[in-house]
N, C-alpha and C positions, 0 to 999 in steps of 0.2 A: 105518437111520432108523426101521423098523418096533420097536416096542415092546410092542406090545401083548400082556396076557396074558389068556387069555376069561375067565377067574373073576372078573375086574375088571372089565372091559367089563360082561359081560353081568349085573353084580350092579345096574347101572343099568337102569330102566325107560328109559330115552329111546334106550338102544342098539336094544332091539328093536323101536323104534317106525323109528330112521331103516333099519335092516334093511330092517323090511317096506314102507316109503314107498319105497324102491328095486328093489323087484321088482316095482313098477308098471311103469317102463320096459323092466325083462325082458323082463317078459310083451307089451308091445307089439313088442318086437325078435323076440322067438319068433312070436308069431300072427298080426301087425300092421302089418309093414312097418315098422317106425322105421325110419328109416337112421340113419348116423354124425349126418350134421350135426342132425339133431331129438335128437339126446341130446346132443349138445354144446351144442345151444341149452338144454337141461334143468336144463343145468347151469351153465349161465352166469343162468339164471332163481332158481337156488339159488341163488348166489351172492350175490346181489339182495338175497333172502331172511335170510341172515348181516347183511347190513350194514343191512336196517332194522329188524333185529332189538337190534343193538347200541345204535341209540339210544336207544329207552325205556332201556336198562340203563344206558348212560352216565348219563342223566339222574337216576333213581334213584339212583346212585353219589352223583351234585352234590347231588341236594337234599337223602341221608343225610350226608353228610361235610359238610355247614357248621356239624355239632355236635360231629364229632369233628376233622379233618385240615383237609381241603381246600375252598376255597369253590367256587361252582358256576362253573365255568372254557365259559363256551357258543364261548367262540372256540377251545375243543380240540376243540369236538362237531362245530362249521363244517370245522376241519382234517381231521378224522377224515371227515366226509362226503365233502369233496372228492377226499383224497386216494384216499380207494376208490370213487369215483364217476370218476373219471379213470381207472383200473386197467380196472373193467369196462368204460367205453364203449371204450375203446382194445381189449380183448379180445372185446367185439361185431364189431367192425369186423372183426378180422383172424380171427377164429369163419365170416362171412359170407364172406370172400374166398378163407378157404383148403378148405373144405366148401363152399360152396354152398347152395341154398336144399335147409329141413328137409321131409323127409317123412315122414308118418303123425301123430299127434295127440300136443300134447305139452301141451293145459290142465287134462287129468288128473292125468298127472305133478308138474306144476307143482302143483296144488291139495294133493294128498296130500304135497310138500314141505315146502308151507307149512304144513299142518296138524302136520306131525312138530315144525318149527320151534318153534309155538306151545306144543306141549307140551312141551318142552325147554326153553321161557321158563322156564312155571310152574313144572315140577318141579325143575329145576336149580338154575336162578336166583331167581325169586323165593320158593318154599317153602321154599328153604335157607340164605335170605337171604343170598347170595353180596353183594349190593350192600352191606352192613355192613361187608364187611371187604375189598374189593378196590379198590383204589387208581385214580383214574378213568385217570390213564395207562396203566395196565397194561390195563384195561378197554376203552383207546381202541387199544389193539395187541392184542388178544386175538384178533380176526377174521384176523390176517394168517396162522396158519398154513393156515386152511381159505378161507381168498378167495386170497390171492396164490400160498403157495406149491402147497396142492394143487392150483386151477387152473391154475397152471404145469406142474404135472408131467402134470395129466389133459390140458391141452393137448399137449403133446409126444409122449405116446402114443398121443394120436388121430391125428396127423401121421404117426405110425411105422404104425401101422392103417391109414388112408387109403394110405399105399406098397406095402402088402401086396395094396393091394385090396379092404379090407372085407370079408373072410370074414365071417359071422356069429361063428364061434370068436372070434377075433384081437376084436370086438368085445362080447360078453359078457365075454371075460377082461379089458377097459377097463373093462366096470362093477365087475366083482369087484375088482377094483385097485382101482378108485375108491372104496366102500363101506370098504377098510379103509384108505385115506386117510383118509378120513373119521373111521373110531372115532380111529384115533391123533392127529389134530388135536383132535376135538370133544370127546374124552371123556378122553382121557390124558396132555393136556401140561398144562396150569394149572386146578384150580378153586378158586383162591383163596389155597391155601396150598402153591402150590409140588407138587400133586401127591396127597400127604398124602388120602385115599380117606375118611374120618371125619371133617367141616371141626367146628372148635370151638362156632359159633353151633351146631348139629345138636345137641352135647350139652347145650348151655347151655337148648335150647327144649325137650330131652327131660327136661331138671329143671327147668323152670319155671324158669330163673334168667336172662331178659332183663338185669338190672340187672347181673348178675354177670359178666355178658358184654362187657357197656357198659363197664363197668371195666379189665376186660383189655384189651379190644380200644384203648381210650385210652392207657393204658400203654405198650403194644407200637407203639404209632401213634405215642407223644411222640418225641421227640427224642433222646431216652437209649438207643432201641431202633429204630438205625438199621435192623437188617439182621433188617426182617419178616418173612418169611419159612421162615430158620431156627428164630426164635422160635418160629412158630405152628406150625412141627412138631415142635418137642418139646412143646411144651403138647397137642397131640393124642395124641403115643403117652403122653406121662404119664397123660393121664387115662382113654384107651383100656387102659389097664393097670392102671387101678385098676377097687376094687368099688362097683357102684352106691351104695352105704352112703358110703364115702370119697369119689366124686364130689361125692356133695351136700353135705356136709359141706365138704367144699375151697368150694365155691361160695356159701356160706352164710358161709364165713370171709373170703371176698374181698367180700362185698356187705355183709355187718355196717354197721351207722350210714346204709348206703346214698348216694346221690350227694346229694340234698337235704338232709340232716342236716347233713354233711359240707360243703356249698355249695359245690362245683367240682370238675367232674372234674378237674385239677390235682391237689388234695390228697388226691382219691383214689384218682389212680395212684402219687402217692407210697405209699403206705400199703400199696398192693400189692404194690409190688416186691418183697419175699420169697415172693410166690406164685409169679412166674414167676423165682424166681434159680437160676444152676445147681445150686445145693444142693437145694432144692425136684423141680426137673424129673432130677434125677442117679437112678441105679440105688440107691442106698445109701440116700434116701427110698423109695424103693418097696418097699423091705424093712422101711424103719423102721415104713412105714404098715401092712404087712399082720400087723405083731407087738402094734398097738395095738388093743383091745377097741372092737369097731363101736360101742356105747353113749357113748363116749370122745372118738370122730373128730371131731366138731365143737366139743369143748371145744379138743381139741388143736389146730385150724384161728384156731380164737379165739383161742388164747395166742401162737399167731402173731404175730396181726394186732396184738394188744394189744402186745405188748412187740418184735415185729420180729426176734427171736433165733433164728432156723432154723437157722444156725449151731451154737449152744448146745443147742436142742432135738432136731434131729440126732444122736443120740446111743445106742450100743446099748444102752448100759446102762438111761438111761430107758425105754427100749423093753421089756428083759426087764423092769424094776423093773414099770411098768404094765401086761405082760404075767401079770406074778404077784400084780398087788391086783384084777383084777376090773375090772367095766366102771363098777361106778357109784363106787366110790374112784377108778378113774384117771380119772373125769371131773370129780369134786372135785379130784384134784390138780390137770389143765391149768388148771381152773376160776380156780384160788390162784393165776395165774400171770400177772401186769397190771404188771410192769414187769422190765427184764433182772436187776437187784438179787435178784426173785423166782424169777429161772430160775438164776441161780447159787446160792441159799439153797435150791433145790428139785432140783436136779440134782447135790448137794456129794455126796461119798461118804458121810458121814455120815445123810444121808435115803436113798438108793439102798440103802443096810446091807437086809441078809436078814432080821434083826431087826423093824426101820421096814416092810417089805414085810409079815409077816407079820402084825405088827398093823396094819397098813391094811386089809391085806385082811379080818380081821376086823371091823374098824369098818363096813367098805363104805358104806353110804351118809352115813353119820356121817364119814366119813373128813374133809368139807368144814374143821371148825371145826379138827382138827388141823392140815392143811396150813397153813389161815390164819392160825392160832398162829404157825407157823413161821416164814411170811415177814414175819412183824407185829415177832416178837421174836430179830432174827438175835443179838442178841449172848447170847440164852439157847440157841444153836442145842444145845450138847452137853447140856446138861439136858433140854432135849425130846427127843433123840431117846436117852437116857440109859435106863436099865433103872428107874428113880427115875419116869418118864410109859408108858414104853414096857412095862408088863406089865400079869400077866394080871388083877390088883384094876383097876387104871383101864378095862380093858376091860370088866369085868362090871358096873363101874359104869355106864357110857357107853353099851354094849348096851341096858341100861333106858331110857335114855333116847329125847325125841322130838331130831329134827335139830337142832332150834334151840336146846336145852337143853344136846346135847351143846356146841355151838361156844360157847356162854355159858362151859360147863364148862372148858374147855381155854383160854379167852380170860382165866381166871382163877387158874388154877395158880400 
């Protein structure tokens, strides 16, 4: 059952808060007298703790999701309260009957629980805005494995402890069991995406890209992309595998026109779907990305979005092609690249040629008015890219020129 690995645990600040909010009760079992039954009552007061914890997040959950998913469901928040408000009183009762009345002081304990709780709201849940993207049902079962089942098991071994006689040993070794019940419940079964250590809103606020966020997150939420979860972890290791430079550029290419331009998130999770399709999120994009000139990446995220064709663009060859013209021509190619028509007249062997490579790459930032030649006049395609445009007189001409002089130049051939 145990899972836990410490490099992951302890790479969260809230693990070492509930740590040390637990060696409050140590320390009272060591100097203080607690007995069993005042740490079981400790712990039945945690428990407490979890489930009114969960409502504000519920709540959160409903009042974010009546823009994306779900409307705000209060008769799942009444269910969800009942049903662990019944669990605990029924585990008071039988806490009281089978331990007896608690001794030594347990509203410190108690205090510093709550206080660990609180912090683990902030930093967890609302700083990481888990509530944007966890589903209010999964949100309203989330408490079960640290209310029901670890109280289940930390009951039973107090049961097994109290047989023994309460040694002090046999009782400290309950807290320490309990404590890593704890990290494997609280911190290693669900935070949103199945697990996944990186959650997507995290990078989306680390690039300033809320809106591009909102987009995915609708998408992945519509109807089309039943099975959430798998999704949102390959959208994490793909972007955790890319370079800061390719992150924001990817996110720049999904938020382009933006939700308002656009007028419903509907049409523009349509628009997105080549972001998160498995060619996009596949090993074979993450090679394609790392051979394209950072200068480049968000043209090439653009040409995406504009024409839909990842598919098409997917491609080693464009890859070495824009890897050999430089960052600011292969940002004028993706740039030329606004309907699938242009990505098969820009991706034909004929433009790919060593030839076409090499004078782009001389043109470089001039390279624009070429490509747009290109896609302007497919049925001149072998003349353009013929030895008749493609040498070294039209280059020394074009060289002289300003940008917009050159694209006049080549729109007029």
């Amino acid at each position: 059952m145990l899972n836990i690995g410490l490099t992951k645990v302890f790479s969260r600040r809230s693990s070492f808060i509930l740590v040390l909010a637990n060696l409050v009760p140590l320390i009272e079992i060591l100097f203080f007298g607690l007995n069993l039954s005042a740490l079981m009552l400790i712990y039945w007061i945690e428990a407490c703790w979890i489930i009114l914890f969960n409502l504000p997040k519920m709540l959160m959950i409903s009042v974010h999701s009546k823009n994306i998913a779900n409307p705000l469901m209060p008769t799942m928040i009444i269910y969800a309260v009942v049903g662990y408000g019944l669990f605990i009183a029924f585990q008071l009762v039988l806490l009281l009957m089978l331990f007896g009345p608690p001794k030594g002081a347990i509203i410190l304990p108690a205090i510093i629980l709550l206080l660990s709780y609180c912090f683990s709201f902030f930093d967890d849940f609302f700083l990481k805005r888990i509530y944007k993207t966890r589903d209010l049902d999964e949100q309203k079962n989330q408490p079960y494995d640290s209310v029901v089942v670890v109280q289940t098991e930390i009951m039973l071994s107090a049961v097994i402890v109290k047989l023994l006689g309460a040694p002090m040993a046999a009782i400290i070794l309950l807290l320490v069991v309990k404590v890593i019940l704890d990290l494997n419940a609280r911190f290693l079964k669900d935070d949103g995406y199945g697990g996944t250590k990186t959650e997507l809103e995290n990078l989306a606020k680390q690039l300033d890209r809320d809106v591009a966020y909102e987009i995915i997150l609708g998408a992945v939420m519509s109807k089309k992309y039943s099975d959430r979860k798998p999704l949102f972890n390959k959208i994490n290791l793909f972007l955790n595998r890319l370079s800061i430079e390719a992150r924001d550029s990817y996110f720049n290419g999904v938020e382009e026109n933006s939700i308002n331009s656009v007028g419903s998130m509907e049409s523009e999770t349509a628009v997105v779907g080549p972001f998160i399709s498995d060619v996009m999120l596949g090993e074979k994009e993450i090679d394609f990305i790392k051979l394209i000139p950072a200068g480049a990446l968000e043209a090439y995220f653009l040409a995406i979005r504009q024409t839909g064709e990842i598919d098409m663009l997917n491609n080693i060859k464009i890859a070495e092609f824009v890897n050999g013209i430089g960052s600011d021509a292969a940002e004028s190619y993706f740039t030329s690249m606004n309907s699938k028509q242009d990505v098969e007249i820009l991706s034909s062997n004929k433009v790919l040629s060593i030839t076409v490579m090499e004078f782009a790459r001389e043109l470089d930032g001039k390279a624009r008015g070429y490509f747009d030649t290109l896609v302007k006049n497919p049925k001149k395609l072998d003349f353009f890219t013929s030895e008749q445009v493609v040498n070294p007189k039209t280059l020394e001409v074009v060289k002289a020129m300003i940008p917009s002089d050159a694209w006049e130049y080549f729109s007029k051939i």
